[in-house]
N, C-alpha and C positions, 0 to 999 in steps of 0.2 A: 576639455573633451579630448579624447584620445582617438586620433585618426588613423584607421588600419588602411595602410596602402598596400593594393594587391596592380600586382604586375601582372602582366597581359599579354602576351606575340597574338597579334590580332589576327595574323596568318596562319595559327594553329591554336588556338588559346585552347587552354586546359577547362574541360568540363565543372570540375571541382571549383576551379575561381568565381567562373562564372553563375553557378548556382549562389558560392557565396556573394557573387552581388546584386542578384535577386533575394536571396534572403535577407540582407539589408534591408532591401524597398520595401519587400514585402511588411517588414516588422515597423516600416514608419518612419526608415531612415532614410537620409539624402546623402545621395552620390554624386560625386566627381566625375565622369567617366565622358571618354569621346564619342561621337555620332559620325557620321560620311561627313559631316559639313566642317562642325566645330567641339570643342571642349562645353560640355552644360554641366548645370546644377540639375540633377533627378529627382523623382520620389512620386509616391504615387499619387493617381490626379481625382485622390477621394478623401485624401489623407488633410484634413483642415488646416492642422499644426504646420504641419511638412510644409505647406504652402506658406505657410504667413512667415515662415520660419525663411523659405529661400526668396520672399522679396525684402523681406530684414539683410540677408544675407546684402542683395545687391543696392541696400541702400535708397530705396525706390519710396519717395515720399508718399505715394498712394500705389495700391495693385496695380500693377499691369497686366495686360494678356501674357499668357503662357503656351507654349506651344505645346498637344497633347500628340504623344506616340504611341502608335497603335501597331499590333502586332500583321493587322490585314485589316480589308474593305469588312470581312467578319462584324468587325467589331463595331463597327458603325451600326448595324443592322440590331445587333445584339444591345446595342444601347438606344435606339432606337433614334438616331440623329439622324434627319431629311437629308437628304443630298441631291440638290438643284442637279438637272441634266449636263451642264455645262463645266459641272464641277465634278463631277463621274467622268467622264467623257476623258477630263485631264489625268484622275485618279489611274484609268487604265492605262494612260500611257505613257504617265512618270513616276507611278510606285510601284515598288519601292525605291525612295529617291531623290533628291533635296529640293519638291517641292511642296509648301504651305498651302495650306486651302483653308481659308477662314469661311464657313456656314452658318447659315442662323440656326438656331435652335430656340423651340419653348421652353423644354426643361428649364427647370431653377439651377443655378451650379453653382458651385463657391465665389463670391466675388475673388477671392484670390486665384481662381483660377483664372477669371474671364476678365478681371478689371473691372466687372460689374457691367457689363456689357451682354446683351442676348445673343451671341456667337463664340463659336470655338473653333481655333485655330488647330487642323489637323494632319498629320504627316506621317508616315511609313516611309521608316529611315531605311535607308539603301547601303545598311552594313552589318554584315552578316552574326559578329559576336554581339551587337546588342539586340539584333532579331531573335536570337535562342534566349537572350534575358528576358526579352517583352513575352515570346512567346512560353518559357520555366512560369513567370509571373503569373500571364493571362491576366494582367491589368492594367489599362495602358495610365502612362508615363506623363508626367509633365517635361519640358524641357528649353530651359532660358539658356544664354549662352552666361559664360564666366566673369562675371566683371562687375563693379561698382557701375552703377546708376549713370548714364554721359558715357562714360569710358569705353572705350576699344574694348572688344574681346578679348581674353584671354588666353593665347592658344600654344605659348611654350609650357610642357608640363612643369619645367621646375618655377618658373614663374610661380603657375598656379598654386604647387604646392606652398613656396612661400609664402603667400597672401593667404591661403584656406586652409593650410594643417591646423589642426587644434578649433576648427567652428565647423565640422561635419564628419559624420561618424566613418565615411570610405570616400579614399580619392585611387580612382585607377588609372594606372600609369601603363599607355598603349600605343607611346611613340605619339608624335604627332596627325594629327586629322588628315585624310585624304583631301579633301578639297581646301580647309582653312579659308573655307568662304560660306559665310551663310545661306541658308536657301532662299529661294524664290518666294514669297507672297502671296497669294491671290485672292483677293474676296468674294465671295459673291451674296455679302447682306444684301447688295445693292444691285440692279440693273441696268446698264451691263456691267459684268464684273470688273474691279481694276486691280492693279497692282498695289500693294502695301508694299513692299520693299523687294529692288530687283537682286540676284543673287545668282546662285549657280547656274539657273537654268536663265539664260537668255530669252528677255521679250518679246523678240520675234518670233521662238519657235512655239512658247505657248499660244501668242497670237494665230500662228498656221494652224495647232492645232484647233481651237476657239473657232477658227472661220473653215474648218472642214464641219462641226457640229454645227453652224451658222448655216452651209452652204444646203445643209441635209431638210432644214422647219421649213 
C-alpha cells in the first residue's frame, strides 16, 4: 500500500491539505493524524471495513471500544444518542476538549466500534485543524490512539511513520500533540458515573463540576 503523507503547520494549515484528509475518510480511508491529546488511527464510524481494518491494525485479539469524534453537541441530537443530565452538564463545560464521555445507547452499532458493548465513547476534540476536518466531513470519526495492542502510545511522528507507512492510505505529519496525554474518561452506563481512565483533565475538577449538578436535584 502506498501511504501519502501530507504535512500540516497546525498554526496555519493549508485548506487544500485538509480537505485532502477529509476526502480520504470520507472515501473509506484510515488516517494517521494528531488530535489535542495524542497521535490516532481515524476513519469513519460507519465505515465496517475501516473499523475491523484499524483493530487489525492495533493487534487487538477482539474489538475494543473506539472513541467517536464529533464535530458538536449537534451531532448527538442528529443521531439521536440520549445524553444522561450529568453527562451534558460535563459536555458544556469541557467541549471542545480532552474529555470522553461514554453513554449508553439502544441503537445497534458495529461491534467494532463499541466492542460489542451497548455504549459509545464520545468526544469533541479541542483542536482546531481536525475540527474543520470533522466539520468538511459532517461524520463523526472514530479515534484510538497509535500503537500495538499493551503498548504505549505512539506519539513521535517518525516513530509512527516507521511502524505504519506502507498499512494505511494517509499518515499526517503535524509536529507533535499538544498535550501528549490522553483524555479523561467518564462513564455514565452506570450510576453514579465513574472514571474509565484519568487523563488530561484532572479528577477533581470533573468531580466539582459533577457536585455543582448534584448540588442543583
Amino acid at each position: 500500500m502506498d501511504t501519502r503523507m501530507i504535512h500540516i503547520n497546525p498554526q496555519s494549515p493549508d485548506r487544500a491539505d485538509l480537505q485532502a484528509v477529509s476526502g480520504r475518510l470520507r472515501d473509506g480511508g484510515i488516517c494517521i493524524l494528531p488530535t489535542d491529546t495524542i497521535y490516532g488511527f481515524h476513519c469513519r464510524f460507519d465505515d465496517e471495513d475501516a473499523l475491523r481494518t484499524i483493530q487489525d491494525l492495533k493487534a487487538r485479539p477482539e474489538p475494543q471500544p473506539m472513541v467517536v469524534l464529533l464535530p458538536g453537541m449537534d451531532t448527538l441530537r442528529r443521531e439521536k444518542i440520549p445524553v444522561p443530565p450529568g453527562a451534558r452538564l460535563l459536555m458544556e463545560r469541557f467541549w471542545p476538549g480532552p474529555l470522553t464521555i461514554v453513554v449508553p445507547v439502544t441503537r445497534e452499532y458495529s461491534p467494532w466500534l463499541t466492542g460489542g458493548r451497548r455504549s459509545l465513547a464520545v468526544r469533541q476534540p479541542g483542536y482546531p485543524m481536525l475540527n474543520v476536518i470533522l466539520a468538511d466531513l459532517d461524520v463523526p470519526i472514530v479515534s484510538t490512539s497509535v500503537n500495538i495492542s499493551g503498548e504505549s502510545p505512539l506519539l513521535d511522528i517518525d516513530t509512527i511513520i516507521t511502524h505504519f507507512s506502507g498499512k494505511v492510505p494517509c499518515i499526517v505529519n503535524a509536529g507533535p500533540p499538544a498535550m501528549q496525554t490522553a483524555s479523561t474518561i467518564v462513564s455514565f452506563v452506570e450510576d453514579p458515573p465513574r472514571f474509565l481512565r484519568v487523563g488530561a483533565i484532572p479528577t477533581p475538577l470533573v468531580n466539582s463540576v459533577l457536585g455543582l449538578q448534584e448540588s442543583r436535584s
